[in-house]
C-alpha positions, 0 to 999 in steps of 0.5 A: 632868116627873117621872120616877120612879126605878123607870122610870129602872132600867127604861131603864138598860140601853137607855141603857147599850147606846145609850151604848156603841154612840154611843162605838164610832161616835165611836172608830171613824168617825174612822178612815174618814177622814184628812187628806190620804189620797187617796180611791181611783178619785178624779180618775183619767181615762182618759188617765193611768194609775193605780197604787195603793200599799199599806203593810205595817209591823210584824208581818203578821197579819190586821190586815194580811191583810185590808188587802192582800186588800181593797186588791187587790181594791179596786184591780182593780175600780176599774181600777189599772194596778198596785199597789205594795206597800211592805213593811217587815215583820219577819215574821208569821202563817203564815196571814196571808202565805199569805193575801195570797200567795193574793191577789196570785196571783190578782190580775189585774193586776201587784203590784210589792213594795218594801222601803222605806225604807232601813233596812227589812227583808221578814223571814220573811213579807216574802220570801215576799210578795217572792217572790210578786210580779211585780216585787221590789224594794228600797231601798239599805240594806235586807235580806230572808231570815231565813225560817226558821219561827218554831219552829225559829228561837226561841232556847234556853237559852245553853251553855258551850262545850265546851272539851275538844271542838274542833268546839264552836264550829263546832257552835254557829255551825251554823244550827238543825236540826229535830229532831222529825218535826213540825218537818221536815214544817214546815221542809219544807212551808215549803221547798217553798212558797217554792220553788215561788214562786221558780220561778213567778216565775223568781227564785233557787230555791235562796236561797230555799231556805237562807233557810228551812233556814239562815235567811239573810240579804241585803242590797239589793245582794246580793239583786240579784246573785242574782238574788232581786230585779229592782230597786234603787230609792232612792225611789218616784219612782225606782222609777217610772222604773224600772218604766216598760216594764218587761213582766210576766206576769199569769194567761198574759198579758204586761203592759207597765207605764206610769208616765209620767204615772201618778197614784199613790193612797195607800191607807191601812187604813180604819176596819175594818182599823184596828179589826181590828188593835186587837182581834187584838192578842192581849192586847186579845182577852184582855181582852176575853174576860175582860171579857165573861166577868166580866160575864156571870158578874155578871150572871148572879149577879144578874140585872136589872142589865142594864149588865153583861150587855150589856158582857159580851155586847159584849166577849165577842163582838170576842173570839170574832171575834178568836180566829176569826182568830188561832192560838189553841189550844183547850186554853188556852182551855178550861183558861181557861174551866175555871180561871174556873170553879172560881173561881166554885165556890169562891164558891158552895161554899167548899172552903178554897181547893182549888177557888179554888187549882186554878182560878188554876193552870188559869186561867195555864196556860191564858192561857200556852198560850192563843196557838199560835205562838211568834212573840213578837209574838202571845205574851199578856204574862206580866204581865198574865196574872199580874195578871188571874189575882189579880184574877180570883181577887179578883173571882169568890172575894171579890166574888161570895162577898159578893153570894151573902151578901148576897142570904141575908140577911133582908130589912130593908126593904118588907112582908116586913120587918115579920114579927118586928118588936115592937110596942105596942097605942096605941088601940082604934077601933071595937073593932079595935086598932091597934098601931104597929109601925116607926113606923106604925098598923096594924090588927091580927088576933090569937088573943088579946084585946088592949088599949091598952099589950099588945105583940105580935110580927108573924106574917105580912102580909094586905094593910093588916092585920097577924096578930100574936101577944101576947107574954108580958109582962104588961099593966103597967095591968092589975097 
């Protein structure tokens, strides 16, 4: 069966679009299953308790949030005793821990913390989720605290001492101290959420409260002599034993936990929490606007294309998904959209690289300034931000002046291009001349009479029949 090339362009961005959507499946369906993850709520019988184990590693975002607050919930509904949540975190988002906070307040049954192994840590974010649940408890060499926010935390420009002034080195040794009202009034907020977990849970409120303001730190053994966690506990089994009889109160109600015999259900991200955490990666939602917005802009400069208007919509789409849940600041994101758009002007309107100059410089600026947080984990990397504002700049000046160039060119090819092309009268049939013109007979209408040898120029196109001009030259049969 032949197909002709013109109905192949015609299905080109369905296939595009097909073929995109069996890639994201083929990435992302892995994920949803793990050799030797245990399925939750499988084999579990009414005579053995069950208790579900969460894990947070690395940076709390919303990657993170979502894990925690599904598996919360996930684990209430399918009848868990508890849940442990095992924790080795150097901190995150200020949204993102509030939001598991929120979910662990409001779950109906008892959420153990545990930083674990040893050598992990529950910075910043870690104690305030420690903080929030009903049982803490930690692994030998292990530390929490560091709860200063991120902003009055963040390092400055190192200073000589000053020799001549003996309180120098004291002053230096001094925790940071907010300087701005708008630092206090976050310093303060962040004191006296803490403080109030601290005393909901009846835990050391006023070590809580240096963590924020001073930004110190514990070990696992002094954090159980002040009394800021419950347990010290070498493994999970450990833990277990530990826990079994141990009484809590969960929305006014006591709870006494049962281990003896408990059935503990890993519960590892599945495919979604796994492609969240891909995609609010800060520098993979960068990309991701910029792809979507490049293809959009090429498709846009020449429509029918079709392959880059459905990756651009794709792209663009996980991006504004990303950015919803991520602290963008919208004045990066509108200094990025301006900033592209002086590239393109600079391509339709060439201004000797003022508009292509001032859109590069709003371009960086704007990705510099485009994350709201100081948390260096959620910071876009300044190289790539560097290299994508050259490569824009290439892309929408250089590539999209060449195709505006291109599409004011005279057309070279189809009827349109016969009109101007010269030709040569070959014969007379029937009293109509037919001159060859591109290599082809064509019947001709012309003002003037014509014979064989006259030449003439193409004046415009009837359907199979030319209107054509004889030129000046002189018939040389005629001489």
């Amino acid at each position: 069966m032949f197909v002709r090339p013109k109905r192949i362009a015609n299905r080109l961005p369905r296939l595009l679009a097909a073929g995109l959507f069996a890639l994201l499946c083929a990435s992302v369906l892995p994920l949803s299953a793990q050799p030797g993850d245990a399925e939750p709520g499988a084999n579990q019988s009414a005579d053995n308790p069950s208790i579900w184990l969460l894990t947070i590693e690395g940076v709390i975002g919303p990657a993170t949030a979502d894990y925690a607050q599904r598996g919360l919930e996930d684990a209430s509904e399918e009848g868990a005793s508890f849940v442990i949540m095992r924790m080795d975190t150097p901190g995150g988002l200020d949204i993102s821990m509030r939001s598991i906070i929120r979910a662990m307040l409001a779950s109906p049954i008892p959420v153990v913390t545990y930083v674990a192994p040893s050598g992990a840590r529950a910075a910043s974010a870690g104690t305030y989720i420690l903080y929030a649940s009903h049982i803490a408890a930690m692994a030998p060499a292990t530390n929490l605290g560091a709860a200063t926010p991120v902003q009055m935390g963040a390092p400055g420009m190192p200073e000589m001492p000053d020799e001549d002034d003996p309180n120098s080195d004291e002053e230096a040794r001094q925790p940071p101290q907010p300087q701005t009202a708008m630092e206090r009034k976050v310093v303060n907020d962040a004191e006296a959420y803490i403080r109030s977990l601290a005393e909901m849970r009846d835990r050391n409120a006023d070590w809580a409260a240096r963590a924020v303001r001073e930004g110190v730190s514990l070990s696992a053994r002094q954090a159980l002599s002040e009394g800021v966690i419950e347990l010290i506990a070498s493994d999970l089994d450990d833990l277990l034993q530990q826990l079994d009889g141990q009484t809590v109160s969960v929305h006014g109600g006591e709870v006494t936990l049962e281990t003896q015999d408990a059935q503990v259900t890993r519960v590892e991200p599945d495919w979604r929490s796994r492609l969240l955490s891909v995609i609010t990666n800060p520098n993979v939602a960068y990309l991701l606007m910029l792809v979507g917005i490049y293809g959009l802009i090429f498709e846009f400069s020449n429509p029918g294309m079709g392959g880059p208007g459905i990756v651009g919509a794709i792209c663009l789409l996980l991006a504004l998904y990303a950015f919803q849940v991520l602290p963008v600041s919208y004045l990066g994101l509108g200094l990025i959209i301006v900033g592209l758009g002086l590239m393109v002007a600079e391509a339709f309107a060439p201004s000797f690289g003022v508009l292509g100059f001032g859109g590069a410089v709003a371009f960086v600026i704007g990705s510099i300034v485009l994350m709201d947080t100081e948390l260096p984990a959620y910071q876009i990397a300044l190289p790539i931000i560097l290299a994508l504002a050259v490569a824009s700049a290439a892309l929408l000046i250089f590539v999209l002046s060449m195709v505006l160039k291109s599409h004011k060119q005279a057309v070279v090819s189809g009827v349109d291009g016969l009109i101007g092309q010269t030709g040569n009268v070959e014969q007379i049939s029937g009293g109509r001349p037919l001159v060859r013109v591109q290599g082809e007979l064509w019947h001709v209408d012309s003002s003037a009479p014509l014979s064989v040898g006259d030449q003439v120029v193409v004046r415009d196109v009837h359907g199979l029949e030319l209107s054509v001009d004889k030129t000046a030259v002189d018939n040389p049969k005629e001489e």
